[in-house]
N, C-alpha and C positions, 0 to 999 in steps of 0.2 A: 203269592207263591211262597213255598215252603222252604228256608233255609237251606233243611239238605236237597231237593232239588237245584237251589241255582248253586252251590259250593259244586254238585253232579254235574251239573252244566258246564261252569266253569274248568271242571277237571278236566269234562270230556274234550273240550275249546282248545285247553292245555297239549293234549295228549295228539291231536290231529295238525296242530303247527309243526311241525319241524323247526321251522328256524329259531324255537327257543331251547331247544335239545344242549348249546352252547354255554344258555346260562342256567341251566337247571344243576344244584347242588347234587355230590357222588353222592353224599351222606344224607338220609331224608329227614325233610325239614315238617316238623308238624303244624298247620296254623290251627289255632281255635276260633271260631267266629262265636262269639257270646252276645244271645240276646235275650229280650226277656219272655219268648218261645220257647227257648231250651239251647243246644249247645251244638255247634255242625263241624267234625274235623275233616282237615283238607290235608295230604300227604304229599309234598311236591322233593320231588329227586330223578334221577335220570331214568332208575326202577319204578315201573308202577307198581305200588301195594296201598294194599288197603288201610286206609288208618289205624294208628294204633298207640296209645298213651306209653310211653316208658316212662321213666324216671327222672333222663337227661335233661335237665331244661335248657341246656345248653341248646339244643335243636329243637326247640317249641316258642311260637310265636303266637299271643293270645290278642285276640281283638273284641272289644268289649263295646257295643251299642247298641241302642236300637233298632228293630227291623228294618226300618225305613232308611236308615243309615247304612246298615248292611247290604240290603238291597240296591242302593244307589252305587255301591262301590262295585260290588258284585255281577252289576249290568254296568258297568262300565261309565254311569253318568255324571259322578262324580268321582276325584283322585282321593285318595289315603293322605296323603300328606291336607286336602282341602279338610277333608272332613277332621280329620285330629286339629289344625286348627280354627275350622268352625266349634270343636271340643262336642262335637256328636259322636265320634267315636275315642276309645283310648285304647293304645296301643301296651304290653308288656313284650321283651324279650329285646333281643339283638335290635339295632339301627342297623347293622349289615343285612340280617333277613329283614327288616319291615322295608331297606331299600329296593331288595329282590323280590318280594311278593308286590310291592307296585311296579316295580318295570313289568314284571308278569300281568297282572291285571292290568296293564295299559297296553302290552302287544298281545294281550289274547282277547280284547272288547270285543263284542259284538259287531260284525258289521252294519251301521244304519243307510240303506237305503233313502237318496235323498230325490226331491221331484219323480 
């Protein structure tokens, strides 16, 4: 599957919880998922809008690995903090948003049906 598909997936995941409404930031937080495919931005704040690069890097969080790495966090089968230290992915920007984008990506997973 295609980067910007699951980052799509994951917004829409996002966007149909309610109960993360509480920890989504006023001001929008930009993440970059880099891989060596090309480049997928995610907009996460209380507003939906569409991604968008500005300047500030105060409110940009880049993530940098392979697809396969990407992919695993983005369906939810492995954590952000597993993968930066397994050092398949690396992380730039705040430790306060790389905290918030994996509480995010651990209460919006995938439901897996089991038996």
């Amino acid at each position: 599957m295609e980067m910007h598909q699951l980052v799509g997936q994951f917004m829409e995941r996002m966007q149909t919880l309610r109960h993360l409404l509480p920890i989504l930031p006023d001001e929008q937080l930009y993440v970059r998922f880099e891989s060596e495919e090309g480049v997928a931005l995610l907009a996460i704040g209380k507003e939906p809008t569409a991604p968008e690069i500005g300047n500030d890097e105060r409110h940009m969080l880049t993530v940098r690995g392979s697809k396969k790495a990407l992919e695993s966090l983005l369906s939810g089968e492995l954590k952000l903090q597993q993968l930066v230290r397994l050092q398949e992915v690396s992380v730039s920007g705040s430790f306060r948003h790389m905290l918030l984008l994996e509480s995010l990506l651990h209460l919006a997973k995938p439901y897996r049906h089991v038996g």
